[in-house]
C-alpha positions as CSV (number, residue, x, y, z in Angstrom):
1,X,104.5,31.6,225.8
2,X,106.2,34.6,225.9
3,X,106.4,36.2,222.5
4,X,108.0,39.5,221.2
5,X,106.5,41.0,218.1
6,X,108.3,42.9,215.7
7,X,105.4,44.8,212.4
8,X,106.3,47.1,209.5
9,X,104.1,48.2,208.1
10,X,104.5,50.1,204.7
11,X,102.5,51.4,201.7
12,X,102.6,48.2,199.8
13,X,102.5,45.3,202.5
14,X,102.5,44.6,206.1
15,X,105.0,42.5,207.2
16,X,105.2,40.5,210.8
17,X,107.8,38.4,213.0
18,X,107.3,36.3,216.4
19,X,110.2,35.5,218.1
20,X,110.4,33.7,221.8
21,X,112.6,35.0,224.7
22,X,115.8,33.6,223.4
23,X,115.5,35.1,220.1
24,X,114.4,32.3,218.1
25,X,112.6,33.0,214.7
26,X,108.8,31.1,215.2
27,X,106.8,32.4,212.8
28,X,106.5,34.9,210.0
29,X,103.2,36.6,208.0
30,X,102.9,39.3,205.5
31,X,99.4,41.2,204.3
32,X,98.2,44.7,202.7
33,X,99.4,47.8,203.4
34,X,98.8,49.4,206.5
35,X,99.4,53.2,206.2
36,X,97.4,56.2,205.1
37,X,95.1,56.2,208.4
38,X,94.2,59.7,207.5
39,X,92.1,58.5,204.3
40,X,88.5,57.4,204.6
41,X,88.4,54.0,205.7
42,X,92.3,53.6,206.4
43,X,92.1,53.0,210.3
44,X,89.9,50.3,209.5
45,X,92.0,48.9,207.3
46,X,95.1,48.9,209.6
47,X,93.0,47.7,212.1
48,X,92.3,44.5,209.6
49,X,95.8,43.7,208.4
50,X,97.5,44.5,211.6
51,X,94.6,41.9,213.6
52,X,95.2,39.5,210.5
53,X,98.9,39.4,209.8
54,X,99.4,38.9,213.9
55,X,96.5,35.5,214.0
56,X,98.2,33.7,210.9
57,X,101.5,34.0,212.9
58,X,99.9,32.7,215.9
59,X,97.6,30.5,213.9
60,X,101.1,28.9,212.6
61,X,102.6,28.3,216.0
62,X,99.1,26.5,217.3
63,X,98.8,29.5,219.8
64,X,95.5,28.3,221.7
65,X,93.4,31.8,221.5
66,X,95.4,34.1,219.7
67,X,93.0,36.9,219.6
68,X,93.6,36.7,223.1
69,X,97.3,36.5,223.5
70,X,99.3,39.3,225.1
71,X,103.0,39.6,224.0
72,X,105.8,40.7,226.2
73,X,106.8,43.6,223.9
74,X,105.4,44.7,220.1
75,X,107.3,47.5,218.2
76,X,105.6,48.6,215.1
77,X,107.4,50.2,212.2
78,X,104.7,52.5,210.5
79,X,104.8,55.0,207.4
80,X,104.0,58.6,208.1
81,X,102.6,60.0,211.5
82,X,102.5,57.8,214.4
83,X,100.1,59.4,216.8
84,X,96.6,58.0,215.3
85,X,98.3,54.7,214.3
86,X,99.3,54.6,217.9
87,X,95.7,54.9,219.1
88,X,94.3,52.4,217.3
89,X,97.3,49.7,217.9
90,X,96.8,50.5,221.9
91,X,93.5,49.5,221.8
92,X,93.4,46.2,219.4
93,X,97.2,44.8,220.4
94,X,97.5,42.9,223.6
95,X,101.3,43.9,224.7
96,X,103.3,44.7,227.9
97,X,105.0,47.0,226.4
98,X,103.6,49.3,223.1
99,X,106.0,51.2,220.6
100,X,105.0,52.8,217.6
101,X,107.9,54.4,215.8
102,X,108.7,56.1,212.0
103,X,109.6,53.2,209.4
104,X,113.2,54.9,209.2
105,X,113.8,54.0,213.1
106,X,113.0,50.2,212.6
107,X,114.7,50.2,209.1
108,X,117.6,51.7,210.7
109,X,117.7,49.1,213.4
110,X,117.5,46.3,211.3
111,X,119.9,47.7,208.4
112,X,122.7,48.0,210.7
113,X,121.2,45.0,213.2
114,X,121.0,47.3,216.0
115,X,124.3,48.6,215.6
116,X,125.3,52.2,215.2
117,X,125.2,53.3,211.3
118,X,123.1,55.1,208.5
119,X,120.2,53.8,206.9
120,X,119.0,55.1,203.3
121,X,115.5,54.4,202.2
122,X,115.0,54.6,198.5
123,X,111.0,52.9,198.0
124,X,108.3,55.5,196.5
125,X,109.5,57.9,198.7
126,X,113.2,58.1,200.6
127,X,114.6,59.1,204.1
128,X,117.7,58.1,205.5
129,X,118.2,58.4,209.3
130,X,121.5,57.4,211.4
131,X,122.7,56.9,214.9
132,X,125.9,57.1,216.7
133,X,127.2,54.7,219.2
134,X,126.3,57.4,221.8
135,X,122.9,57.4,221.2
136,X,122.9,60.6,219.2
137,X,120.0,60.4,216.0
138,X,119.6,62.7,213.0
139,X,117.3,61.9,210.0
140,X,117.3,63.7,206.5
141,X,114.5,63.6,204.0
142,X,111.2,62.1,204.2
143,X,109.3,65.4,203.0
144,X,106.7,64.0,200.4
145,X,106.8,63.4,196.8
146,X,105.7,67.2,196.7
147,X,108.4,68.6,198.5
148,X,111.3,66.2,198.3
149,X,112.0,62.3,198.3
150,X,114.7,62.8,196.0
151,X,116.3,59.6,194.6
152,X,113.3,58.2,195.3
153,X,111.0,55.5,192.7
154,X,108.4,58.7,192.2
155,X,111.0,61.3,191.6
156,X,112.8,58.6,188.8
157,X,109.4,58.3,187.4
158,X,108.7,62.0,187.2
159,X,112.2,62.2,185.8
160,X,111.4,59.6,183.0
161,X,107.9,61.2,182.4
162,X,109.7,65.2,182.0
163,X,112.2,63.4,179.4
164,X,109.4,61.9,177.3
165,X,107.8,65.2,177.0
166,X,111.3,67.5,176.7
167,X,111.7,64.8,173.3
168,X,108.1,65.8,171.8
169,X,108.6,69.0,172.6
170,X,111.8,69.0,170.9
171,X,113.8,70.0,173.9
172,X,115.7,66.9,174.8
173,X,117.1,64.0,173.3
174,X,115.8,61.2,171.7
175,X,115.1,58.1,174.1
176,X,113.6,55.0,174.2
177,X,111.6,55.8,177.4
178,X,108.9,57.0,175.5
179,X,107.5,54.2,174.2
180,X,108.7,52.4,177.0
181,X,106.5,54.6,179.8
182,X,103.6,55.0,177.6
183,X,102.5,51.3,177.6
184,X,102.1,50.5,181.0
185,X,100.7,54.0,181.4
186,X,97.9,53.3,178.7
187,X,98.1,56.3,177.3
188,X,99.2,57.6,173.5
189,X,100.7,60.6,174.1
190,X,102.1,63.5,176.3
191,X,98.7,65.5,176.6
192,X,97.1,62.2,177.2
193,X,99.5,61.4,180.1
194,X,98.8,65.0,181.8
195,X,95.4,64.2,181.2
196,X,94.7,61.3,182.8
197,X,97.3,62.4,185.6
198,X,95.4,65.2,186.5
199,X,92.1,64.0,186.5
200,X,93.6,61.0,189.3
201,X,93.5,58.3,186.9
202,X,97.1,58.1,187.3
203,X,98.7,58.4,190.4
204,X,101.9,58.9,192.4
205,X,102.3,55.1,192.7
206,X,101.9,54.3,188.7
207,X,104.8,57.4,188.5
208,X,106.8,55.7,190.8
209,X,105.9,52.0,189.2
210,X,107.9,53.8,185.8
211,X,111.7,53.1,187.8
212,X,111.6,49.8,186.9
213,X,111.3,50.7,182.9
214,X,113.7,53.2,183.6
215,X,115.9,50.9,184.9
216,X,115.1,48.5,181.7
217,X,115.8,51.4,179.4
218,X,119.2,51.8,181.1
219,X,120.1,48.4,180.7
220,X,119.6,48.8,177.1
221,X,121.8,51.4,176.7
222,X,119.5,54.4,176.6
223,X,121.8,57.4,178.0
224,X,119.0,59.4,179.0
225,X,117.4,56.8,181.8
226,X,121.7,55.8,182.4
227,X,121.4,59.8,183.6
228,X,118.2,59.8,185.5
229,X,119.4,56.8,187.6
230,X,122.8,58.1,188.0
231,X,121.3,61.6,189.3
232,X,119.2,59.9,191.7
233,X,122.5,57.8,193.4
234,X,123.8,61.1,193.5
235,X,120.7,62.8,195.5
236,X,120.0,59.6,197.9
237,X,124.2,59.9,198.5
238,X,123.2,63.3,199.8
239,X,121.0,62.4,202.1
240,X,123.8,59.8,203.6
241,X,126.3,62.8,203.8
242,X,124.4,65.0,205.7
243,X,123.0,62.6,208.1
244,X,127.0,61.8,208.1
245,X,128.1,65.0,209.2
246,X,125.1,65.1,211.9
247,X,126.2,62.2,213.8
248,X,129.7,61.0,212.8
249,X,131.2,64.4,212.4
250,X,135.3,64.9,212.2
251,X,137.0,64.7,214.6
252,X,138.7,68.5,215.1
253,X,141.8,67.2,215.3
254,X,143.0,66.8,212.1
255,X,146.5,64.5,213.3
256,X,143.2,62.0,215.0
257,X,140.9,62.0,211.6
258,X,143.1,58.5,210.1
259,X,142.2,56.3,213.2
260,X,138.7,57.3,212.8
261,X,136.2,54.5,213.5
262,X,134.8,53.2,210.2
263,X,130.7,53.1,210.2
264,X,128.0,51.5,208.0
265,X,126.0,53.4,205.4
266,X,123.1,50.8,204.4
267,X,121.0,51.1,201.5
268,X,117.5,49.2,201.5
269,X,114.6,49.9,198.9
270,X,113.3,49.0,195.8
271,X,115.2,51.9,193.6
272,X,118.4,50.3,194.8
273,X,117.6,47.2,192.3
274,X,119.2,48.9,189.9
275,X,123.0,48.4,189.7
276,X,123.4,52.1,188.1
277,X,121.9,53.5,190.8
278,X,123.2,51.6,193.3
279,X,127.0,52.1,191.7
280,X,126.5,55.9,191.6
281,X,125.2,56.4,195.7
282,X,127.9,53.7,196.2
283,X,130.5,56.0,194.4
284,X,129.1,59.2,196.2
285,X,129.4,57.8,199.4
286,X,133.0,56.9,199.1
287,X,134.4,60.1,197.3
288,X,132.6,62.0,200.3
289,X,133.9,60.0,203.4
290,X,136.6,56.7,203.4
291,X,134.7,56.1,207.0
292,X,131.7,55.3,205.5
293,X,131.2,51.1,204.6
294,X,128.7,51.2,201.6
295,X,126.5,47.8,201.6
296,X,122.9,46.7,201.6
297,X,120.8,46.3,204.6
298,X,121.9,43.9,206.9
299,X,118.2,42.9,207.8
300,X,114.9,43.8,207.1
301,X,112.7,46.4,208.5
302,X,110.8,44.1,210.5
303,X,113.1,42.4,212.3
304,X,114.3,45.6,213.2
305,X,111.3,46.1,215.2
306,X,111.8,42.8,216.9
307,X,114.9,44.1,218.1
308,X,113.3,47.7,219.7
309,X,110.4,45.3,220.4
310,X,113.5,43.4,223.1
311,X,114.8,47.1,223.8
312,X,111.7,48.1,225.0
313,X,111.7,45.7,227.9
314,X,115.3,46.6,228.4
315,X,117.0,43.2,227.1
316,X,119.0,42.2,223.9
317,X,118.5,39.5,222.0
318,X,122.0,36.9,222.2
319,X,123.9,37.9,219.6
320,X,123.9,34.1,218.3
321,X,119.7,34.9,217.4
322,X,120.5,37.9,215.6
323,X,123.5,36.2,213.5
324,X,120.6,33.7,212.8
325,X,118.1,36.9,211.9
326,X,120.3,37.5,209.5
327,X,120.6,34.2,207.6
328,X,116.3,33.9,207.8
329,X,116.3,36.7,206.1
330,X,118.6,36.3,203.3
C-alpha cells in the first residue's frame, strides 16, 4: 500500500494520520507527548509514542507487518529543536521521504489547508508564523515561557497568579481568582504558592493549567481575569501584525492598497477557548488590517503534516480529499 504519514507531536499528546495516494483519510491514533528530547529519558520516550501511535494506525488498517512498512513520505510536526528529534525519527521510521519541521510550519499548513495565510498558536506557549503565496515565510514568537510566549496559557496563569498576590499585598483589586487558583494549586496562601513553585513542586504546566479558571472567573464577571484575557488577545494580535507586515506588506501604492488581496489570520490553541480572548485578538486583528480574515484553524496540525508529507514527494493531494480533511476533522 502506499501510505503517507502526517505526526504532530506536542507537549501534551502525539497525534497521527495515514492517508493513501488519493488522499483518503484510513486511519487515525493519538498517544503521549513527544517533545523534550533533551531531558533524561525523552528520546526514549519519543521513540515509544512515535513507534506506538504509527502500529495502532497500521494495526487498524490490518497492515500485514507494520513494524516493517515503509511509507512513501512522513512529515512530523515537533515542538522545539528539530535536529536530535530528526536523528532518532531517521533511524526508527521507514519513509521515502523524511521531514521534520517546527510545530508552527505544520500548524500553519493545516490552519490555512495549505494555502497562503497566518497561523497564531496560543497552547502553553505561543508562536504565530505566515506565508505568502510566493513562498515568502516569517515567524514571530516562540521564545520560551522565560523570555516571551505572550498571550500564551503560562503567561495568563502568571498573570492570574501576580493578581492574587497584588490583592494580599494590598496593591490590586479584589478578585475572585484567589480562591479560585489556590484550590487546584493546593496551596493556602501566597508564600505557600512561591514556595512550592520554587522548590518544583509546581511547575510551568500547573501555571499554564490556571487559564481555564481564569477564564471561569471571567465568565463570572470578575473584571480582573475579563483584563488578563483581554490583554492576552491584545499581545497574540501582535504577534499576527507583525508576521502581517513581514509577508503581506502594503502595497506602496497607496491608489492600489483597496484591491488588496484579502488573507487568512487563523487562531488554533487552547487559550482561544475563551470567547474574551478570542473577541479581543479577533478585534485587534481587524482594527490593524481590513485584509486580514479572522477565523479558527481550518484543520489540525496533523493533517497539516500529511499535506508537506504529499509536498515532499512533489504532489498535492485533490482538492476533493482535503475538502473531506476538513469535514474529518470537525
Amino acid at each position: 500500500m502506499k501510505l503517507f504519514l502526517g505526526v504532530d507531536g506536542g507537549q501534551t499528546a502525539t497525534q497521527t494520520v495515514v492517508a493513501d495516494e488519493n488522499g483518503t483519510i484510513l486511519a487515525q491514533s493519538s498517544g503521549g507527548p513527544s517533545n523534550h528530547t533533551e531531558e533524561p529519558g525523552g528520546p526514549e520516550r519519543l521513540e515509544h509514542v512515535v513507534l506506538a501511535t504509527i502500529r495502532e494506525a497500521l494495526a487498524t488498517m490490518h497492515v500485514p507487518n507494520p513494524e516493517e512498512h515503509t511509507f512513501i513520505s512522513a512529515c512530523f510536526g515537533m515542538t522545539g529543536e528539530t535536529d536530535l528529534k530528526t536523528q532518532i525519527l531517521k533511524r526508527i521510521v521507514r519513509t521515502e521521504h523524511l521531514s521534520v519541521v517546527h510545530d508552527s510550519v505544520n500548524a500553519l499548513a493545516g490552519a490555512t489547508a495549505g494555502q497562503p495565510g497566518i497561523i497564531v498558536m496560543g497552547g502553553t506557549g505561543s508562536v504565530a508564523r505566515g506565508i505568502n503565496k510566493q513562498g515568502e515565510e516569517a515567524r514571530v514568537g516562540g521564545w520560551t515561557h522565560l523570555f516571551g510566549d505572550e498571550g500564551s496559557a503560562y503567561w495568563i496563569g502568571r498573570a492570574a497568579v501576580r493578581a492574587t498576590l497584588a490583592e494580599y499585598d494590598r496593591m490590586g483589586p479584589k478578585t475572585i481568582l484567589t480562591p479560585m487558583l489556590f484550590g487546584p494549586l493546593a496551596v493556602t496562601s501566597p508564600y505557600q504558592l512561591i514556595e512550592k513553585y520554587y522548590a518544583g513542586t509546581l511547575t510551568r504546566d500547573h501555571l499554564a493549567g490556571l487559564s481555564v479558571q481564569v477564564d471561569e472567573a471571567a465568565r463570572q464577571g470578575d473584571t480582573v481575569a475579563q483584563g488578563i484575557l483581554h490583554e492576552a488577545g491584545h499581545e497574540l494580535a501582535l504577534y499576527a501584525r507583525a508576521v502581517i507586515d513581514l509577508v503581506f506588506p502594503h502595497s506602496d501604492d497607496s491608489s492600489q492598497r483597496a484591491t488588496e488581496q484579502k488573507f487568512l489570520v487563523c487562531y488554533a490553541g487552547g487559550v482561544f477557548q475563551s470567547e474574551i480572548l478570542v473577541k479581543s485578538f479577533t478585534d485587534s486583528v481587524a482594527r490593524s488590517d481590513r485584509r486580514a480574515e479572522v477565523r479558527p484553524a481550518l484543520l489540525p496540525p496533523v493533517f497539516g503534516s500529511l499535506l508537506l508529507a504529499y509536498r515532499a514527494t512533489g504532489v498535492e493531494p485533490p482538492h476533493r480529499a482535503v475538502s473531506n480533511w476538513t469535514q474529518t476533522a470537525a
